[in-house]
KEFILO-998811 format. One record per residue (C-alpha): chain; y, x, z. Coordinates in steps of 0.25 Angstrom, whole numbers, plus 5000, padded with zeros to 4 digits. Layout:
<sites>
+---+------+------+------+
! c !   py !   px !   pz !
+---+------+------+------+
! A !    Y !    X !    Z !
...
+---+------+------+------+
</sites>
This chain:
<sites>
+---+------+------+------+
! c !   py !   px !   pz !
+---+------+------+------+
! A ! 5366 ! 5312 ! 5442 !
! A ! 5361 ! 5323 ! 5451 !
! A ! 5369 ! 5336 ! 5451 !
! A ! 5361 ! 5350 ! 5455 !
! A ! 5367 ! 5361 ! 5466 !
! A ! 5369 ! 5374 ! 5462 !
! A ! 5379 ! 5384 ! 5457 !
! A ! 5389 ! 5379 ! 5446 !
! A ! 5391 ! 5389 ! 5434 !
! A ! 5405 ! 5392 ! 5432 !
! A ! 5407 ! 5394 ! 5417 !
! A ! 5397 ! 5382 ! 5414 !
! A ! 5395 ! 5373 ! 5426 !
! A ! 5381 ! 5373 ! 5425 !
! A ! 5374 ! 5371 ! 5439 !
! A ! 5364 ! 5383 ! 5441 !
! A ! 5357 ! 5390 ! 5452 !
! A ! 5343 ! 5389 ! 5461 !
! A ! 5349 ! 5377 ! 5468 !
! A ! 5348 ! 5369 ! 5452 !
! A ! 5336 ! 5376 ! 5450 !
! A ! 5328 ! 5368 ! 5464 !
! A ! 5336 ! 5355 ! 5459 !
! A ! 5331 ! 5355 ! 5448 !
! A ! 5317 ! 5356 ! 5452 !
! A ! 5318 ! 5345 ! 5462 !
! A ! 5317 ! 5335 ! 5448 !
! A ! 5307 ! 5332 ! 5437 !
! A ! 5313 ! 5326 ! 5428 !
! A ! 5311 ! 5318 ! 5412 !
! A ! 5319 ! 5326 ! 5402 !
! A ! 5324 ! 5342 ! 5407 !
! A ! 5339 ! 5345 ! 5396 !
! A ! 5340 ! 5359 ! 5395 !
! A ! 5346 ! 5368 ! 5387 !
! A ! 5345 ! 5383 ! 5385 !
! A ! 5354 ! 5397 ! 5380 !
! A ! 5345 ! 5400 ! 5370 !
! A ! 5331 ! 5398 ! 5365 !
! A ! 5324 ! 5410 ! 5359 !
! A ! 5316 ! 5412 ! 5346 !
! A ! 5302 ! 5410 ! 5353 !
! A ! 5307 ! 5398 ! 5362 !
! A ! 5311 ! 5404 ! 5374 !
! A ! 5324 ! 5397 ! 5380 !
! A ! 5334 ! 5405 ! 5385 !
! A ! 5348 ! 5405 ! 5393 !
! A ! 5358 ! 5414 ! 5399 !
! A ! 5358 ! 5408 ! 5414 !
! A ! 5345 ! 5411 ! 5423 !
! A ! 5350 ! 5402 ! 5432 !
! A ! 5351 ! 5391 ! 5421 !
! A ! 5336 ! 5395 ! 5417 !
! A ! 5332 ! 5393 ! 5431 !
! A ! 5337 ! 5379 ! 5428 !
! A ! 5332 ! 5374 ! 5415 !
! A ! 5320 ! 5380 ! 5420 !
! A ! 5319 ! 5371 ! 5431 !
! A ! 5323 ! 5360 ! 5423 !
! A ! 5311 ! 5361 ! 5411 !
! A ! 5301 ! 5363 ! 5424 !
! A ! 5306 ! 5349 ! 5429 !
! A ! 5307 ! 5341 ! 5418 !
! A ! 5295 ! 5334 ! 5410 !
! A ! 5303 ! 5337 ! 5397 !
! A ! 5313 ! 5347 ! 5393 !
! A ! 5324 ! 5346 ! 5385 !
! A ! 5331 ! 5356 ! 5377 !
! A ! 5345 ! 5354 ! 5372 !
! A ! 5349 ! 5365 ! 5362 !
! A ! 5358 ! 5369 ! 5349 !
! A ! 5352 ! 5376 ! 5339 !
! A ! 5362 ! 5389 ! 5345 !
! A ! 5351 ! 5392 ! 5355 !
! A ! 5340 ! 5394 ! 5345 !
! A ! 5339 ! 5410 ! 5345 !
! A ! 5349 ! 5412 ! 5356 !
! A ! 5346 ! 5422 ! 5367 !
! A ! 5348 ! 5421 ! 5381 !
! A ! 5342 ! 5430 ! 5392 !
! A ! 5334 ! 5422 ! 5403 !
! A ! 5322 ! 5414 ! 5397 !
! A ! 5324 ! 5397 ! 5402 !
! A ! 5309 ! 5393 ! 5395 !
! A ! 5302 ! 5391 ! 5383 !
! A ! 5304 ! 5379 ! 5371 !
! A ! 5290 ! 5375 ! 5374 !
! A ! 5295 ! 5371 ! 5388 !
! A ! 5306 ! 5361 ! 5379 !
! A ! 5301 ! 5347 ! 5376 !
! A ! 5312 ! 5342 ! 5366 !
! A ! 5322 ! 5352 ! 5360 !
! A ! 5337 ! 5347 ! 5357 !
! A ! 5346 ! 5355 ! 5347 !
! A ! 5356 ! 5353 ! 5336 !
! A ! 5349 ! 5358 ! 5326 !
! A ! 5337 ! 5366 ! 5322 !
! A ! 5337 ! 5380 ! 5328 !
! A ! 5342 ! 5391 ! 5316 !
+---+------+------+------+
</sites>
């Protein structure tokens, strides 16, 4: 397992910052797993973090496929900095169809 620098996120532990973004981009790998805030009504995906974004944005750039893990929650569900689009998403994973 291979751990990527950069700042810890207090309330969520996530790893994010510039320093994730290069490491990231030193790969090209199989299978990207993301996962998103929201995803708008004309496909756009969204989250809250820009310095998350910066990272799933690294992430679909470096993998041959792209992964999106989801509940139906996020269907409709708004967020204020725009990740990508659907059309970058290769398989779609959620508990049910999207209301």
């Amino acid at each position: 397992m291979i751990i990527t620098g950069g700042v810890v996120r207090h309330r969520d532990r996530a790893v994010v910052g510039e320093a994730t973004v290069d490491f990231i981009k030193q790969f090209k790998v199989d299978f990207g797993i993301i996962g998103v805030s929201g995803i708008d009504a004309d496909g756009t995906l969204l989250d809250f973090d820009y310095r998350e974004v910066r990272i799933t944005q690294a992430i679909i750039a470096n993998s041959r496929q792209v992964l999106l893990v989801t509940d139906h929650s996020k269907f409709g569900r708004g967020a204020m900095v725009r990740l990508g689009h659907l059309s970058e998403v290769s398989l779609l994973f959620t508990d049910c169809p999207p209301l």
